[in-house]
Each structure stands twice: as C-alpha cells, then as structure tokens.
C-alpha positions in Angstrom: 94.2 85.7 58.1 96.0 82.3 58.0 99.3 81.9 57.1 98.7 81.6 53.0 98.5 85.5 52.9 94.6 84.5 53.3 91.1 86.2 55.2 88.9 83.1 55.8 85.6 84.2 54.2 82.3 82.6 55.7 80.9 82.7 51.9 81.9 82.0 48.3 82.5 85.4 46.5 83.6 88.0 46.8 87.3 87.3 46.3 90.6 89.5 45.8 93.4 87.7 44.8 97.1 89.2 43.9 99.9 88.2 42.1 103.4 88.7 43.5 107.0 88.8 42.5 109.6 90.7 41.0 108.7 92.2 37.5 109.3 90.3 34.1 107.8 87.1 35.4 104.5 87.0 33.5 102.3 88.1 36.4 100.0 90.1 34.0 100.2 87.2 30.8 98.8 84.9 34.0 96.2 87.5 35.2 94.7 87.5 32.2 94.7 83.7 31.6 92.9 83.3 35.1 90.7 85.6 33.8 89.5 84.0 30.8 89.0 80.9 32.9 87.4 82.1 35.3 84.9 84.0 33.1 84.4 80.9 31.2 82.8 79.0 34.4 80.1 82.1 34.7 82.2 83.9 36.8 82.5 88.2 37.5 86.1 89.2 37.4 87.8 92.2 37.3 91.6 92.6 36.9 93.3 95.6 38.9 96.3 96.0 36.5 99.7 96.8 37.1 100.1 100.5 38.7 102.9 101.5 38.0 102.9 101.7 34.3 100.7 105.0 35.0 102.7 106.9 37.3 103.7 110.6 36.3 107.0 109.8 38.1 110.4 107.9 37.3 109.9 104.4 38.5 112.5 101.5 38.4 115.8 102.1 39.8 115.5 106.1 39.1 111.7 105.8 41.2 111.7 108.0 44.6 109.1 108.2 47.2 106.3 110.7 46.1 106.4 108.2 43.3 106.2 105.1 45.1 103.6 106.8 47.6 101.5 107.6 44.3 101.5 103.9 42.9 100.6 102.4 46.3 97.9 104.8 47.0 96.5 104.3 43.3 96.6 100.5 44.0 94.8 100.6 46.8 92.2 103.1 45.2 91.7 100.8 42.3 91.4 97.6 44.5 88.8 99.2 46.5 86.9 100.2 43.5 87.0 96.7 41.7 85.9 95.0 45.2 83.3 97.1 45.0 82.0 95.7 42.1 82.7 92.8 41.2 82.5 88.8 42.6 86.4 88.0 42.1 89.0 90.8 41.7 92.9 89.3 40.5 95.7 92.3 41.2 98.5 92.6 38.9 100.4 93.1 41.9 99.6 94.0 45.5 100.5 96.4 47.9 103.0 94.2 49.5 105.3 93.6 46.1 104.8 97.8 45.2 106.3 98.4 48.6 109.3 96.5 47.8 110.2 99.0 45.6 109.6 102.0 47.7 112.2 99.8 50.5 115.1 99.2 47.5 114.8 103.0 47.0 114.6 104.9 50.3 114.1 102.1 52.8 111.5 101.3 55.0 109.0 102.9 56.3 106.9 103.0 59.9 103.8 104.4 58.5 103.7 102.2 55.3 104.7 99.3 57.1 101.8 99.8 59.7 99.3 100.4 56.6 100.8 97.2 54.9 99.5 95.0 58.3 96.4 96.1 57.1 95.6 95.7 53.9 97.0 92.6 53.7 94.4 90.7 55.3 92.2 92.3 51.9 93.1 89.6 50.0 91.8 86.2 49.8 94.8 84.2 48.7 98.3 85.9 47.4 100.2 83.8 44.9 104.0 83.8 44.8 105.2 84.5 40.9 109.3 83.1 41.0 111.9 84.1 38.8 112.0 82.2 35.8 113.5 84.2 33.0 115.3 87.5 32.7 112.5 90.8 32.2 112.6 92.0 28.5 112.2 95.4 27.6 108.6 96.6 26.7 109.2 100.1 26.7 108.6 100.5 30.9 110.0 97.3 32.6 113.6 97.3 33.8 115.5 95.0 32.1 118.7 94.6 34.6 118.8 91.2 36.3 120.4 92.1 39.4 117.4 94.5 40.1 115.0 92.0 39.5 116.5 89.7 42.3 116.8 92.4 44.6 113.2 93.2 44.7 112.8 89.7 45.2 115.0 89.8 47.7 112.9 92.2 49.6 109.9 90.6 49.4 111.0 87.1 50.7 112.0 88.9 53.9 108.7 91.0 54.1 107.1 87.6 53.8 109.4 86.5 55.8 109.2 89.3 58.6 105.2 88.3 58.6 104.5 84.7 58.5 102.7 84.7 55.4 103.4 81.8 53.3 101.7 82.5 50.0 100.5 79.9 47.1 104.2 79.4 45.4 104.4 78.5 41.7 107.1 76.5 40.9 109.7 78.3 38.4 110.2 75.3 36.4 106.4 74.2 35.4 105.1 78.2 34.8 102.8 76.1 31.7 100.7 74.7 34.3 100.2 77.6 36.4 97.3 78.5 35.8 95.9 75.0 36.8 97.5 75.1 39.8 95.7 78.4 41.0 92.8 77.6 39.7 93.1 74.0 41.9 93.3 76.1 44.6 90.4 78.8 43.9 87.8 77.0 42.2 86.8 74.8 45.5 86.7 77.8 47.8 84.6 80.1 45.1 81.8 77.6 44.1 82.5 73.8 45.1 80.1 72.9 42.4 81.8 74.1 39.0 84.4 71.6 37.7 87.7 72.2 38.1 89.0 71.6 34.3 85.7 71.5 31.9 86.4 69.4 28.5 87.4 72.5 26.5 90.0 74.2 29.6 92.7 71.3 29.7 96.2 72.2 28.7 
C-alpha cells in the first residue's frame, strides 16, 4: 500500500474506496454524488452505506463495545459482499473511522488494532472528509460539536500512527469535491473516459 491509504492494483476495476471523517460532514450526500457520476460514465458501483445507523445498540457518546464490535464486523461483512460484486465499491465510512469510535469509548484495542493493519490495505484510495459545519440532527447523528472533533481527533493520530496520508478535501471548497475525487479516480479506473463530459460540469 502506498502512503495515500492505497493497494496498487495491476488492473483497472475492481475498486473500494471509503470516505472518512467525523460524522455530519456530508460523507454519505458525497457518496451518492460519486455515484451518480460514476454510473453515468458506464460504470458498476455499489455504495456500502453507513453502519451504524443499523446497530441494535446505543451508539454515539452512550455506544460501548459489543456495539462498536457489531458495526465494525457488519462493515466489513458488507464490504466483502459489495467487492464481491461489483467493479467500484464507495464506503460510507471505513473500518478505520468506525474504530475511532470504539477508542473514544473504551480505548484501544490490540486485537482490533492488529485487524485494522489489515484491512486497510482493502481499499484503493481513502479520502479525508474535514470538518466544515456543525452535524444537524436527523434523528441518529450526534449533534454535539465537541464530540465531533474528538473523533477527529482520533483519527488524525491513527493516520498519523500509520503513515497513511489519505486524499484530503479541502473544508472550504466541499462544492467541488466531487471533482476533485473523481480527478483522482477516473485515470486510474479507465484512462479513456473523460474526466468532466459536457453534461457533469459544476
């Protein structure tokens, strides 16, 4: 893996790509607008959405372990399936940014931390979603700022702790996100398929 939180594949597709950050920073509004452009240019995509909003047990700041054990397990269960089959997979997360959680709550862990070495090399290309506005309330999301940093906090110094330097979107230009992942995808999934057709500009 090189140090963009990347495996180097010897062929176009198949791809698996994650979204991380905090929560409340449009991960899943920009999962689904990769999508869409993506499945425009011909593409298979599948989107592995956002775990947590299943789990039988408290999450947020009242999660515990059995809970956090349950949406890391499922997330790795659903990537697998959706690698399975289909050309390009986009996570709503990865295992990395569920983790975070799981440290805030109860702290770190040997065994997790050993599985997380290797499932990270999965994905293709792991794009860093900032902090740009404070999460509103949708009936699961926390809403408290200071637990929103926190998390992020965490996951700078997993990154950190790795090497892994992941795609980072810049929290002042999230309108042209999209582009700027796409920049980064479209040559390595099929060189030939423009980058920004006539009816995809922004």
């Amino acid at each position: 893996m090189n140090n963009a939180g990347q495996r180097s594949p010897s062929y176009n597709v198949p791809m698996k790509i994650a979204l991380i950050g905090s929560h409340g920073v449009g991960k899943t509004t920009l999962c689904f607008e990769l999508a869409a452009r993506l499945k425009r240019r011909g593409l298979d995509v599948d989107i592995v959405r956002e775990i947590a909003r299943n789990c039988p047990l408290p999450i947020n700041q009242q999660t515990t372990r059995d809970a956090q054990e349950w949406i890391l397990h499922s997330q790795m269960a659903a990537e697998i399936e959706a690698d399975a089959r289909h050309e390009i997979v986009l996570c709503d997360r990865a295992v990395i940014d569920n983790y975070c959680y799981l440290v805030h709550a109860v702290g770190s862990s040997t065994e997790w931390e050993k599985m997380l070495d290797r499932w990270i090399p999965t994905y293709d290309l792991l794009v860093h979603v900032p902090i740009w506005t404070q999460p509103s309330f949708d009936g699961v999301r926390a809403v408290e700022k200071s637990f929103q940093e926190q998390i992020e906090l965490v996951l700078e110094g997993l990154l950190t702790a790795r090497g892994i330097t992941p795609l980072r979107l810049e929290p002042d230009d999230h309108d042209r996100w999209g582009r700027q992942i796409l920049e980064r995808l479209l040559p390595i999934v099929d060189p030939t398929l423009p980058l920004f057709p006539a009816d995809d500009l922004d």
